[in-house]
C-alpha positions as a Python dict, from the first residue, in 0.01 Angstrom:
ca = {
    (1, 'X'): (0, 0, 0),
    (2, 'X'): (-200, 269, -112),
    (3, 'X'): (-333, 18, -402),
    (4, 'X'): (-556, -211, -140),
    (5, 'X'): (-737, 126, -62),
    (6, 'X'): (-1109, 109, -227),
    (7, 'X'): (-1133, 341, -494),
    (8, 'X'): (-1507, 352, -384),
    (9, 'X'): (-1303, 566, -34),
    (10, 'X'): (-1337, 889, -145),
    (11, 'X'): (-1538, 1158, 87),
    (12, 'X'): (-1872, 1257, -43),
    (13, 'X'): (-1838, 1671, -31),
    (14, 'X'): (-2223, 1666, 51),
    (15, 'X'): (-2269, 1402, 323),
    (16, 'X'): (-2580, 1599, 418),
    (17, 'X'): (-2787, 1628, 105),
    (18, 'X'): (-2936, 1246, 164),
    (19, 'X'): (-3016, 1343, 498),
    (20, 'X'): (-3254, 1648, 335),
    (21, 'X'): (-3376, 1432, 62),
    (22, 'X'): (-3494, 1155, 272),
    (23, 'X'): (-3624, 1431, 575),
    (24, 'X'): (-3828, 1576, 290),
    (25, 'X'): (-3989, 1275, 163),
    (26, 'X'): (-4101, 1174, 503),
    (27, 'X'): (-4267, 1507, 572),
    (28, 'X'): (-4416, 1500, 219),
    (29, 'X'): (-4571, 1148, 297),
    (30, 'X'): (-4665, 1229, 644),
    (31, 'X'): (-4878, 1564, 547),
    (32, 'X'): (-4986, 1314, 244),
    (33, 'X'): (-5127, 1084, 550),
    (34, 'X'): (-5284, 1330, 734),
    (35, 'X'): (-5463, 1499, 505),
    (36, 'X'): (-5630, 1189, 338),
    (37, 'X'): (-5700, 1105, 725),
    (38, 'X'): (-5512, 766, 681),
    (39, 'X'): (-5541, 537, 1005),
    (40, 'X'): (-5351, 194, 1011),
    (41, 'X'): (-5597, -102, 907),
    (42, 'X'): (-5637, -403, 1175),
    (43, 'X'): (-5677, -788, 1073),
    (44, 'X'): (-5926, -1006, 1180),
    (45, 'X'): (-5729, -1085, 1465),
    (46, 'X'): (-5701, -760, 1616),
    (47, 'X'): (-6027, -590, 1525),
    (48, 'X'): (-6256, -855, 1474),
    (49, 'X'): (-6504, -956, 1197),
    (50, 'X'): (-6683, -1248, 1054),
    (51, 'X'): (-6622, -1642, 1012),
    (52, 'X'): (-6880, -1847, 817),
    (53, 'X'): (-6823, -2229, 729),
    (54, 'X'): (-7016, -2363, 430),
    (55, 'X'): (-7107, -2745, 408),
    (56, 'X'): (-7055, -2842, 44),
    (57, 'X'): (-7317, -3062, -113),
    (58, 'X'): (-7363, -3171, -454),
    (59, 'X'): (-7510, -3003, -728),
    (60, 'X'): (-7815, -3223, -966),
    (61, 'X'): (-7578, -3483, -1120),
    (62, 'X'): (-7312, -3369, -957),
    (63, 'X'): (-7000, -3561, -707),
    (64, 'X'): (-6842, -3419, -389),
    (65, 'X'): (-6482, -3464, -434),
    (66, 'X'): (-6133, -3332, -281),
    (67, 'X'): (-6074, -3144, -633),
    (68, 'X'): (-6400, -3010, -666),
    (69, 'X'): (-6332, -2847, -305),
    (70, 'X'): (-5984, -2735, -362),
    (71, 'X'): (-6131, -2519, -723),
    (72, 'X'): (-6406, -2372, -517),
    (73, 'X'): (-6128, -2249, -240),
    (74, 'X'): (-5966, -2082, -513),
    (75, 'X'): (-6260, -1949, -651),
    (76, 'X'): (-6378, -1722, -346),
    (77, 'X'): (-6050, -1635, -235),
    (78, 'X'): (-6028, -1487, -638),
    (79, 'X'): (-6387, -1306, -516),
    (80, 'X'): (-6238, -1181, -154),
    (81, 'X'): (-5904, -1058, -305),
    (82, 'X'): (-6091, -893, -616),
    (83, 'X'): (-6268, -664, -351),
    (84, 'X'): (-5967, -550, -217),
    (85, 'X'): (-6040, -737, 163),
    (86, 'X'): (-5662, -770, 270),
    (87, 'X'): (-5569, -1046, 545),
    (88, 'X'): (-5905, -1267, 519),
    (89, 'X'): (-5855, -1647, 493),
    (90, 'X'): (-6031, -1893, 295),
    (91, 'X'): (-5924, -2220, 369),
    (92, 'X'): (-6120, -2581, 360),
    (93, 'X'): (-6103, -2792, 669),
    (94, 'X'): (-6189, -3166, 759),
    (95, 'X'): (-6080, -3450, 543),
    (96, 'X'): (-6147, -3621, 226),
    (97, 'X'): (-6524, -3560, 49),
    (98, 'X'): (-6627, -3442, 418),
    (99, 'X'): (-6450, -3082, 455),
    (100, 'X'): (-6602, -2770, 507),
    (101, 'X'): (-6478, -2419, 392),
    (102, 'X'): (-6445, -2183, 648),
    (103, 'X'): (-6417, -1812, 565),
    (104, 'X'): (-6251, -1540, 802),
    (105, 'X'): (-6299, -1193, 688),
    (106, 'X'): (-6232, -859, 894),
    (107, 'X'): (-6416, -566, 976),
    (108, 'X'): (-6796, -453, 906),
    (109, 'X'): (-6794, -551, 591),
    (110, 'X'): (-6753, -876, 634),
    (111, 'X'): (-7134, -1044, 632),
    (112, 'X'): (-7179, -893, 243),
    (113, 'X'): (-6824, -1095, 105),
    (114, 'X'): (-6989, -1383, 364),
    (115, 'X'): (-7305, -1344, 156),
    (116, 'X'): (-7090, -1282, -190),
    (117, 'X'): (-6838, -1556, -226),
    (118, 'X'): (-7103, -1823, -84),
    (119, 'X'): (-7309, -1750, -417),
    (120, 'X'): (-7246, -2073, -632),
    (121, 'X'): (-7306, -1825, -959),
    (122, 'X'): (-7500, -2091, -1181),
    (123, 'X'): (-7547, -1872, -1468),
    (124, 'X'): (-7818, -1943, -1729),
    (125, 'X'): (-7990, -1817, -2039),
    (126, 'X'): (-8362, -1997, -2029),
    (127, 'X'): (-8668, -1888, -2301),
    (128, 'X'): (-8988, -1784, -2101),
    (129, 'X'): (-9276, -1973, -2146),
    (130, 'X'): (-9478, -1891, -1919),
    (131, 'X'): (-9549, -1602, -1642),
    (132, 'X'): (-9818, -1524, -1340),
    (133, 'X'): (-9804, -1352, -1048),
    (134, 'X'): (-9556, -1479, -768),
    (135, 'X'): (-9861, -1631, -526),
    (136, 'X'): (-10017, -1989, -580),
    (137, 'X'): (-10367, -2043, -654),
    (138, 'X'): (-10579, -2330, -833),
    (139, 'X'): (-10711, -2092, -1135),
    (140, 'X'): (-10336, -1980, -1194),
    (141, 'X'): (-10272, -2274, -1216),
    (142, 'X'): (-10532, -2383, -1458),
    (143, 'X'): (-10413, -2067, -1675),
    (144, 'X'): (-10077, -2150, -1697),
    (145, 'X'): (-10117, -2507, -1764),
    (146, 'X'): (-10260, -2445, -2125),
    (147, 'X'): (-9985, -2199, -2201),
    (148, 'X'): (-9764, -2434, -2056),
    (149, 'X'): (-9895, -2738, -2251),
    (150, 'X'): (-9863, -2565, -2579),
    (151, 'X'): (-9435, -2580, -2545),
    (152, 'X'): (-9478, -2951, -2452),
    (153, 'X'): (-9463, -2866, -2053),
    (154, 'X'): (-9548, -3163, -1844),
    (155, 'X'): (-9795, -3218, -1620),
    (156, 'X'): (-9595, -3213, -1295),
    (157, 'X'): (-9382, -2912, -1378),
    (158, 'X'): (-9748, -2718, -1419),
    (159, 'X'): (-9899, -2842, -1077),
    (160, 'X'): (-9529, -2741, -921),
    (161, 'X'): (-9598, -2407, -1110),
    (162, 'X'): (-9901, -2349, -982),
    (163, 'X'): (-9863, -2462, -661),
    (164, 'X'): (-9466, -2268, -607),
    (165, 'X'): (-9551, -1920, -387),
    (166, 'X'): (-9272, -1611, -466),
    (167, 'X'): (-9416, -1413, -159),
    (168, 'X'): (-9259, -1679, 72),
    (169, 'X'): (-8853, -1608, 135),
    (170, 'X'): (-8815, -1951, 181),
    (171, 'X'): (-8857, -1995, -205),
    (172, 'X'): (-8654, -1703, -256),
    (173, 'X'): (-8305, -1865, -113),
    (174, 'X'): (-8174, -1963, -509),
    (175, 'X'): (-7902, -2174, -428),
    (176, 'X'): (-7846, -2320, -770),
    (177, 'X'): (-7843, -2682, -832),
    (178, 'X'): (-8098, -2684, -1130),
    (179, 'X'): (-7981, -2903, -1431),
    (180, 'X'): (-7927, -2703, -1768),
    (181, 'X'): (-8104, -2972, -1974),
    (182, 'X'): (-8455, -2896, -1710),
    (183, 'X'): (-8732, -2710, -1760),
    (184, 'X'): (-8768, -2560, -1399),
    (185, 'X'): (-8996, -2308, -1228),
    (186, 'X'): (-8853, -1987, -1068),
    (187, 'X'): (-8881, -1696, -893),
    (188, 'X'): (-8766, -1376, -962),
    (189, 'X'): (-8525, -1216, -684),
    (190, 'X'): (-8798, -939, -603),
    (191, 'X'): (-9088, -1180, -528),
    (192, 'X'): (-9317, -1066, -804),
    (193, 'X'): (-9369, -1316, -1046),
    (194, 'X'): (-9255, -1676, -1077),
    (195, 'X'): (-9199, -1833, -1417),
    (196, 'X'): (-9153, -2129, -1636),
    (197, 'X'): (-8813, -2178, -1778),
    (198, 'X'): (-8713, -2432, -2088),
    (199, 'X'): (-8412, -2547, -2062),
    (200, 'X'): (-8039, -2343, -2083),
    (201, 'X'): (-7945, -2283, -2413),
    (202, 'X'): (-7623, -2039, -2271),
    (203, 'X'): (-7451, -2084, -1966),
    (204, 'X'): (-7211, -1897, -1696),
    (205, 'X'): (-6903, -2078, -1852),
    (206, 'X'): (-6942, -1938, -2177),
    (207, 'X'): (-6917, -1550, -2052),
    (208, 'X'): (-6578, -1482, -2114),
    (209, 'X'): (-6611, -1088, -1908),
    (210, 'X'): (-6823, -959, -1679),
    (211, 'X'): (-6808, -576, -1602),
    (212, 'X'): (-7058, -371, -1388),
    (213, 'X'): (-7123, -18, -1555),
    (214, 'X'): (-7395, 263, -1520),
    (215, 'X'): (-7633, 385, -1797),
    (216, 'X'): (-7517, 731, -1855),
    (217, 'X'): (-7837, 843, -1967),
    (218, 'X'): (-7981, 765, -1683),
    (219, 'X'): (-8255, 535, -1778),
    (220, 'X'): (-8118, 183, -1650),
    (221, 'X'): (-7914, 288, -1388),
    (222, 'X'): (-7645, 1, -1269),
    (223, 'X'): (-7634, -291, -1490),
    (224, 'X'): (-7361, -598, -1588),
    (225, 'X'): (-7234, -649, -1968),
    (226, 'X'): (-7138, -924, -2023),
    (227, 'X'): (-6914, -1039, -2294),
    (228, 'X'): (-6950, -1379, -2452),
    (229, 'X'): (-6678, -1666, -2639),
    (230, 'X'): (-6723, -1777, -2951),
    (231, 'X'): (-6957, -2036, -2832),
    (232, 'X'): (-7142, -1845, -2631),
    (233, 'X'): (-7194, -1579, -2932),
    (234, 'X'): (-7337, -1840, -3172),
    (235, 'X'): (-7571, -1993, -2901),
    (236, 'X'): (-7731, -1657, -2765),
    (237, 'X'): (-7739, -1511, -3120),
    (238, 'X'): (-7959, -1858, -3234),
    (239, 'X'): (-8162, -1832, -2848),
    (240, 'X'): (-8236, -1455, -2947),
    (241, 'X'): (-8321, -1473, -3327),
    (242, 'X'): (-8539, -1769, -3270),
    (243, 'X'): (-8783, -1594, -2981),
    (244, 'X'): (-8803, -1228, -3115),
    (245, 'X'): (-9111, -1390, -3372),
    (246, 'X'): (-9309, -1525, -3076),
    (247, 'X'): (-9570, -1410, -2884),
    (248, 'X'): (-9506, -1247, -2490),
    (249, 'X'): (-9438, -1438, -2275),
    (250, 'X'): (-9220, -1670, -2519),
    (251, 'X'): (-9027, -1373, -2659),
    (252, 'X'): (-8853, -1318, -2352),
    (253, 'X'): (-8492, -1416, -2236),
    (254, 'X'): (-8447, -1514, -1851),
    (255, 'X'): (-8125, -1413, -1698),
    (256, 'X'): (-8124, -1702, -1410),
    (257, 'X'): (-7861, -1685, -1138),
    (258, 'X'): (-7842, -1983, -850),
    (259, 'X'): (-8199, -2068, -939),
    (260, 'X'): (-8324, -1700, -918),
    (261, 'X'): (-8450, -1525, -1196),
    (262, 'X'): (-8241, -1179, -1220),
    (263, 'X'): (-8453, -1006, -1534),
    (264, 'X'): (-8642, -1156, -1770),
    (265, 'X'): (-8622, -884, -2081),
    (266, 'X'): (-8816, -910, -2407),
    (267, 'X'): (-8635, -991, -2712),
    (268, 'X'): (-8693, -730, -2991),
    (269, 'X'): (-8415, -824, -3242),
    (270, 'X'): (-8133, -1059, -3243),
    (271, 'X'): (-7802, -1040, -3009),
    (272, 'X'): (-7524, -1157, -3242),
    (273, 'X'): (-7253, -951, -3126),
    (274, 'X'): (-7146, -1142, -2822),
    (275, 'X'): (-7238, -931, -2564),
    (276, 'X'): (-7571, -869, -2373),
    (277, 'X'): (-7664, -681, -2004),
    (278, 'X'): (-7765, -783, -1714),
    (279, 'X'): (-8046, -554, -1539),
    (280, 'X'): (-8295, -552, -1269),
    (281, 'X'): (-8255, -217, -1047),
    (282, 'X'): (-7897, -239, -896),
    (283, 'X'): (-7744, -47, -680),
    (284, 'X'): (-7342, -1, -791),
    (285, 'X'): (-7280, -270, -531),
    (286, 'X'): (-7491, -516, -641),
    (287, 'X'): (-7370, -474, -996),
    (288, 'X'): (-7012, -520, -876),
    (289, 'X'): (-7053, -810, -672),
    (290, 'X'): (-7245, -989, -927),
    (291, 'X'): (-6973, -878, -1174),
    (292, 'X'): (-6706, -1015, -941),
    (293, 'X'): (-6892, -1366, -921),
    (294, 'X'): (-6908, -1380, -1284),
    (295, 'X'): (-6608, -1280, -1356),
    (296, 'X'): (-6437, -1600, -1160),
    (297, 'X'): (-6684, -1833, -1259),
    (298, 'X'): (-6924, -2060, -1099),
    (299, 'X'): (-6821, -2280, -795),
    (300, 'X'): (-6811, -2653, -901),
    (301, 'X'): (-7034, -2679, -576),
    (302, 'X'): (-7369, -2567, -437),
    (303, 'X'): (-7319, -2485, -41),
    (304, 'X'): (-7561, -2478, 289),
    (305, 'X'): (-7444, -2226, 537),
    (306, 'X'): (-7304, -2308, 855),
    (307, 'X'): (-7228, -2155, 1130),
    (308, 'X'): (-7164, -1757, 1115),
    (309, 'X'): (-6973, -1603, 1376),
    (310, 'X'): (-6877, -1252, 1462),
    (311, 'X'): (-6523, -1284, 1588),
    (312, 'X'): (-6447, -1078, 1869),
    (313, 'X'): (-6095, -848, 1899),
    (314, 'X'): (-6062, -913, 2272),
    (315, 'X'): (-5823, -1200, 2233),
    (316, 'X'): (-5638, -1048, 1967),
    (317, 'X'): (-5607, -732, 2172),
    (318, 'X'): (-5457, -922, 2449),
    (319, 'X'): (-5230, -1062, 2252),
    (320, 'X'): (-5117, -746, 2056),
    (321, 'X'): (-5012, -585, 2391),
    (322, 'X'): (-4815, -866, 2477),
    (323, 'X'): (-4663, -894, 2125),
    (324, 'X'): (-4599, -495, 2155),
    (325, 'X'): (-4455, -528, 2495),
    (326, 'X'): (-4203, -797, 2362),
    (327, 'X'): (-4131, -565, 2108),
    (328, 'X'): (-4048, -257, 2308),
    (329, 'X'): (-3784, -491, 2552),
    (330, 'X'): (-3631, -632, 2269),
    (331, 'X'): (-3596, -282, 2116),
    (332, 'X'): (-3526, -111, 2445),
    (333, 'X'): (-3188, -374, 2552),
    (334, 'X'): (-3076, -279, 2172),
    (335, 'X'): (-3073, 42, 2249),
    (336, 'X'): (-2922, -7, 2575),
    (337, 'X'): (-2650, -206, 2417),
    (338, 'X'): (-2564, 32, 2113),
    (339, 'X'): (-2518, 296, 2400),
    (340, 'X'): (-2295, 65, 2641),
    (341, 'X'): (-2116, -45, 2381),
    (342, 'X'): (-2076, 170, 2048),
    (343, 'X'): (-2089, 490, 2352),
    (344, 'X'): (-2160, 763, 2094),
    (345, 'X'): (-2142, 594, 1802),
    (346, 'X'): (-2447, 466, 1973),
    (347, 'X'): (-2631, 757, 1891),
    (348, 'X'): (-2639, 636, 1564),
    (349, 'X'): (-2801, 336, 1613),
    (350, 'X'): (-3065, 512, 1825),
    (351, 'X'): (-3125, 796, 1563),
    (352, 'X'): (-3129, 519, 1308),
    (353, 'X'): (-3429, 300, 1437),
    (354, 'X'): (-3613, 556, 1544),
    (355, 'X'): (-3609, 706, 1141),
    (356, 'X'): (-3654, 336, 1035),
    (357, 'X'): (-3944, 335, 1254),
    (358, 'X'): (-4122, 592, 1148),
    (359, 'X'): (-4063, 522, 819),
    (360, 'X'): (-4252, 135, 873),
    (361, 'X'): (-4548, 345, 1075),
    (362, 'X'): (-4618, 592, 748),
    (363, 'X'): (-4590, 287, 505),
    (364, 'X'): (-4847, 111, 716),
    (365, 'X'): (-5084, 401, 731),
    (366, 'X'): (-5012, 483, 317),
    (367, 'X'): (-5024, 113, 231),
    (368, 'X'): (-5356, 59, 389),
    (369, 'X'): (-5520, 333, 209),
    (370, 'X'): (-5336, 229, -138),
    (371, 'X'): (-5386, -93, -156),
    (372, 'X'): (-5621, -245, 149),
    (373, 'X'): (-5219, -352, 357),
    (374, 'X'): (-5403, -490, 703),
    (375, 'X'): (-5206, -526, 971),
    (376, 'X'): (-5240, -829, 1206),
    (377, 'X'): (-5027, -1008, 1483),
    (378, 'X'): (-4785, -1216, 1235),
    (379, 'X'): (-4737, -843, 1030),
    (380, 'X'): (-4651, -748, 1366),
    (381, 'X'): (-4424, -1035, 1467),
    (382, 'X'): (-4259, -943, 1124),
    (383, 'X'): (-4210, -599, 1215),
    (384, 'X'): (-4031, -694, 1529),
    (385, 'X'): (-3816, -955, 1368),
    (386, 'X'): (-3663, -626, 1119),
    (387, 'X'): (-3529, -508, 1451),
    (388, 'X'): (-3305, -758, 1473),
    (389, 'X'): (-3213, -725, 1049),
    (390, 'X'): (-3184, -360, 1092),
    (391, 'X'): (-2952, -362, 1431),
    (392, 'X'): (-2769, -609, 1218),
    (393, 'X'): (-2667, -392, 917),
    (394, 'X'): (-2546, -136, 1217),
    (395, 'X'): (-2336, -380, 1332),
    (396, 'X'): (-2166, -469, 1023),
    (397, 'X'): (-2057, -105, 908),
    (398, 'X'): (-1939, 3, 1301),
    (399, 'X'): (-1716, -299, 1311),
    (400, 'X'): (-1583, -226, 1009),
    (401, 'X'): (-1531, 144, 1067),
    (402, 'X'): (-1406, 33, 1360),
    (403, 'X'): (-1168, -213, 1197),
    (404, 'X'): (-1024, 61, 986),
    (405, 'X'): (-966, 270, 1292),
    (406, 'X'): (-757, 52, 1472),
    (407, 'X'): (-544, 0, 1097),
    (408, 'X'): (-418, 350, 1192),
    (409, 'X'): (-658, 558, 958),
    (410, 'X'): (-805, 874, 1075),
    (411, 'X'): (-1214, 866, 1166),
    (412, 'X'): (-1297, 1042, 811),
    (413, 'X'): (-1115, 817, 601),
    (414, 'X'): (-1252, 497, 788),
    (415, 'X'): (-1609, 633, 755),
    (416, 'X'): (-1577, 590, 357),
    (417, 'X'): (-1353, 293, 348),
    (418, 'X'): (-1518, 121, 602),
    (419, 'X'): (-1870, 196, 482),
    (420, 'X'): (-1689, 58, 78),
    (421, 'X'): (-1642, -305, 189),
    (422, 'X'): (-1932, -306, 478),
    (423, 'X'): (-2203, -230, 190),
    (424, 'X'): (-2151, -531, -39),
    (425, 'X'): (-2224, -765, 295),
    (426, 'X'): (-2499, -524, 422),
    (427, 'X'): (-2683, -577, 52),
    (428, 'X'): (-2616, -919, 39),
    (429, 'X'): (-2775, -984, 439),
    (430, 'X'): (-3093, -769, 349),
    (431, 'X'): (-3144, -933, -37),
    (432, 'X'): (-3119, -1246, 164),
    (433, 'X'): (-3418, -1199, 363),
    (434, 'X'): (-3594, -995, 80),
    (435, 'X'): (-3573, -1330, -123),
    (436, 'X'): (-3706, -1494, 147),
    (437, 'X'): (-4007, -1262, 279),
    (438, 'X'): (-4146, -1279, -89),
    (439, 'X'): (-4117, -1627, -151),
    (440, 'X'): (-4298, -1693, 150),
    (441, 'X'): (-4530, -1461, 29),
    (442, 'X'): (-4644, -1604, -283),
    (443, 'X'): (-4611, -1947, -156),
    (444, 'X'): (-4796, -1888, 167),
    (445, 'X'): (-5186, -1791, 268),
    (446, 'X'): (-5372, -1637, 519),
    (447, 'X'): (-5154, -1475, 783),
    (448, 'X'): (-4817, -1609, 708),
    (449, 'X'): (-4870, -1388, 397),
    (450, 'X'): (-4875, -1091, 628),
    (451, 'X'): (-4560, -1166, 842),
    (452, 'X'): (-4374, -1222, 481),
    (453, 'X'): (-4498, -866, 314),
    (454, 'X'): (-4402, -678, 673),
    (455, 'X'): (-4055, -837, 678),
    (456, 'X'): (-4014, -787, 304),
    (457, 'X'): (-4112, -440, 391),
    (458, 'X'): (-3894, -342, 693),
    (459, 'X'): (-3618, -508, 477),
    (460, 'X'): (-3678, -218, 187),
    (461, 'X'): (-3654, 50, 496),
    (462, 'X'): (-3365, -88, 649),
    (463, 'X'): (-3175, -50, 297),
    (464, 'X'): (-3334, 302, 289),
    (465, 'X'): (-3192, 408, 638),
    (466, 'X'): (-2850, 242, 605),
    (467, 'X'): (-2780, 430, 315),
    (468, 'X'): (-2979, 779, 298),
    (469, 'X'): (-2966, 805, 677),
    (470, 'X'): (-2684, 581, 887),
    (471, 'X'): (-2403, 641, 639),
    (472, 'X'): (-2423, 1006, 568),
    (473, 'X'): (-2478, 1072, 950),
    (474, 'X'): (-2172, 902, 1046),
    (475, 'X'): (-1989, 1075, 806),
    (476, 'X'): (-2087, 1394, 942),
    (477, 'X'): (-1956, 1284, 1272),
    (478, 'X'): (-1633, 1183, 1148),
    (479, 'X'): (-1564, 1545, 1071),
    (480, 'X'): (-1643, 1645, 1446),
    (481, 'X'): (-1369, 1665, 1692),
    (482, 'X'): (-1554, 1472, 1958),
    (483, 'X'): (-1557, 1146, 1715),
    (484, 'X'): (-1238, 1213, 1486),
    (485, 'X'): (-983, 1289, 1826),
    (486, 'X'): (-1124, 1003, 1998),
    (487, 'X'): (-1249, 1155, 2292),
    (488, 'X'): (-1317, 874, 2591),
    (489, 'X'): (-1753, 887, 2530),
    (490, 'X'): (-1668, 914, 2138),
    (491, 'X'): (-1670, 535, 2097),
    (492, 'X'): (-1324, 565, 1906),
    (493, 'X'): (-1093, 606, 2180),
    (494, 'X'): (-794, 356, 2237),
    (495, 'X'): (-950, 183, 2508),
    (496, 'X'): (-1271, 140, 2297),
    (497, 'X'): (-1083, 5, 2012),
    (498, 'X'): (-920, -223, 2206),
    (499, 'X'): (-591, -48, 2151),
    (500, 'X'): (-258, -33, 2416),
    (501, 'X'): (-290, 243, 2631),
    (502, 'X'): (134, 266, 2641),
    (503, 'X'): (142, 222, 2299),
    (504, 'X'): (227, 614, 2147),
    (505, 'X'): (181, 497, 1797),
    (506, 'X'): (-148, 316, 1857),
    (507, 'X'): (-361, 515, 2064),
    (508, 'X'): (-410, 748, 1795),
    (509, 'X'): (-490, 733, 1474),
    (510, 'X'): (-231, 993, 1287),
    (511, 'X'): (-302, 1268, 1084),
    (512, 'X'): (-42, 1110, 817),
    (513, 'X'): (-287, 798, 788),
    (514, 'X'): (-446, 1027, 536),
    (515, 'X'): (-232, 943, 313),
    (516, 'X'): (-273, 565, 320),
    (517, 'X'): (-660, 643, 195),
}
């Protein structure tokens, strides 16, 4: 009968070198965590932040429409997840042509993505033709309507010219919504000078990259290349080789962005290479955020900001305890069960969580400062759910081992025989709810997304555990006499196992069972 035995049965010699191995990796990530002074990052619903709803409206020429909402949902949550903001939510609420987008991000830094991903990022290309100072005034007026007049500027666009006042914020709020095929006045973003604009010859959709990057002599400071198509090449080579013969202020290229005028450079010789820059005295943030809006493209939408709100952490606090104090029952009677039931072998199960658990609390902390990993009160629900995945793995190799026990084999041999045919059902279980956590995950938003990467998560440690910690530790036990005589605390003795007390061949596993193995 020796046949049915799994070759897979034999002892390890070194039971304890996976036990070292994993107890050094923790300590190596642990002094890892403290000395990058890691601290576990909070979601929205546990630390606060800030919740802005924009009101869609129409750009010039322009329709409101379900599709037009649904693209600019996936447009700023491209922005917020391109900054690295973990756990905010962009979703659009209402029905049909009348929904609103409401955007929940946590932490301090959440008015700037507010301010960001609201930015409708109307990029365009526009010749100067004319320039004055940013106030309003009857001779400037005058002044710039014979400049005006001269590139076949009407009449009404020089009275809004002269009348339009840069010092005032009010006319400083961009927003977009000019037509490409306009001449339009503008501001600049400073509230300097104001400016007439012919109409786009090169627009936002035909950058194909937008990088921020830093003079490194010195002289520009921050600024944005930009990289063009093919189309975009042909048209802003024919824009610049056409202006660098005129006279100022018709020799100069405006960079316009939602309506505001970013720089305005002079043209000394043609751009036919596809790429051009973006300046105006940034600081690294402002060239990265602009990059970032670029990058994903304008919103098919201009928007009017609605209510902002600071969200407060109270309620989420609240709720954490009570999630944390469901958490430490639920863990405390499984405890209390391994212990009343398993007896020592319970000591496993114990020693077990308590690694597994540490192990989750330095991924958080690492995670976080890797790759943004928030933690909020589904990631927490998520966690607590892996109790009942890990217990579960437990359960299936202590039967077994038990299983073998009562077959007549000695402790040492059922540790390895058992642990042969309880692995292939442990792997399957976990792989199970690995396939599920990530499918949820990529298929979900907002916080479900966070329950599904913590459950994926504690699935990975459970597998870790099982089989670097649970498995070698019990086979270190097996070769104690407390466990392998089935002593009455051991969680192997006869009345344990279920075994006949009066039975002289039953109640104890023979030394000659060896041989079955």
């Amino acid at each position: 009968m020796s046949a049915l035995t799994p070759k897979s049965a034999k002892t390890p010699s070194h039971p304890g070198r996976s036990i070292a191995i994993l107890a050094i990796a923790i300590i190596l990530f642990s002094i890892l965590a403290i000395f990058q002074g890691t601290s576990i990052k909070l979601g929205l619903d546990l630390r606060g932040g800030t919740s802005v709803t924009l009101q869609p409206r129409a750009s010039q020429g322009g329709k409101i429409t379900s599709a037009a909402i649904d693209q600019a949902v996936g447009i700023i949550r491209q922005r917020v997840n391109s900054l690295g903001v973990a756990e905010s939510e962009v979703s659009a609420q209402g029905s049909g042509t009348n929904r609103q987008i409401v955007i929940s991000v946590p932490g301090e830094t959440g008015r700037r993505i507010v301010d960001l991903v609201g930015q409708t990022a109307e990029l365009r290309f526009r010749q100067v033709l004319a320039t004055a100072p940013a106030t309003a005034s009857a001779s400037t007026g005058k002044s710039d309507t014979k400049t005006a007049t001269t590139a076949g500027v009407s009449a009404a666009v020089n009275a809004q010219f002269a009348a339009l006042d840069c010092t005032k914020a009010a006319n400083r709020q961009g927003g977009g919504g000019d037509a490409p095929t306009d001449t339009i006045v503008a501001c600049d973003r400073t509230g300097v000078s104001k400016y007439i604009l012919a109409p786009a010859e090169v627009l936002g959709s035909q950058v194909s990259k937008a990088t921020a990057a830093i003079d490194q002599q010195g002289a520009a400071g921050w600024y944005v290349l930009l990289n063009f198509n093919g189309d975009g090449t042909s048209k802003f080579g024919a824009l610049t080789t056409r202006v660098t013969s005129l006279p100022a202020p018709q020799n100069q290229v405006a960079i316009v962005l939602d309506g505001l005028v970013v720089s305005a450079p002079r043209i000394i010789q043609a751009i036919v290479t596809g790429s051009a820059q973006i300046t105006g005295n940034f600081t690294q943030t402002d060239a990265t955020d602009l990059s970032n809006v670029l990058k994903y493209g304008a919103l098919p939408l201009a928007f009017d900001r609605g209510e902002v709100q600071q969200v407060s952490p109270t309620l989420g606090a609240d709720q954490l305890h009570a999630g944390l104090l469901a958490g430490g029952l639920g863990l405390l009677l499984v405890l209390i069960y391994s212990l009343l039931y398993y007896r020592g072998l319970g000591l496993v199960s114990v020693s077990s969580l308590i690694v597994a658990g540490g192990i989750t609390y330095l991924s958080f902390l690492l995670l976080g400062k890797w790759i943004g990993f928030t933690l909020t009160l589904a990631g927490i629900a998520g966690a607590i759910v892996s109790i009942g995945i890990t217990a579960d793995s437990f359960v299936v190799y202590f039967e077994r081992l038990r299983d073998e026990v009562r077959e007549g084999r000695s402790l040492r041999t059922a540790v390895e025989t058992g642990w042969a045919r309880a692995k292939h059902t442990i792997i399957v279980a976990d792989f199970v709810s690995l396939i599920a956590a990530i499918l949820l995950y990529f298929f979900a938003v907002g916080s479900v997304r966070g329950f599904a990467f913590t459950l994926g998560l504690t699935t990975v440690v459970d597998l870790l555990v099982v089989f670097l910690f649970t498995h070698p530790l019990v086979s270190l036990l097996g070769r104690v006499a407390f466990y392998s005589e089935g002593r009455p605390l051991s969680g192997f003795s006869p009345r344990s196992l279920g075994l006949k007390l009066d039975s002289a061949t039953t109640s104890q596993p023979s030394a000659s069972a060896e041989k079955e193995a």
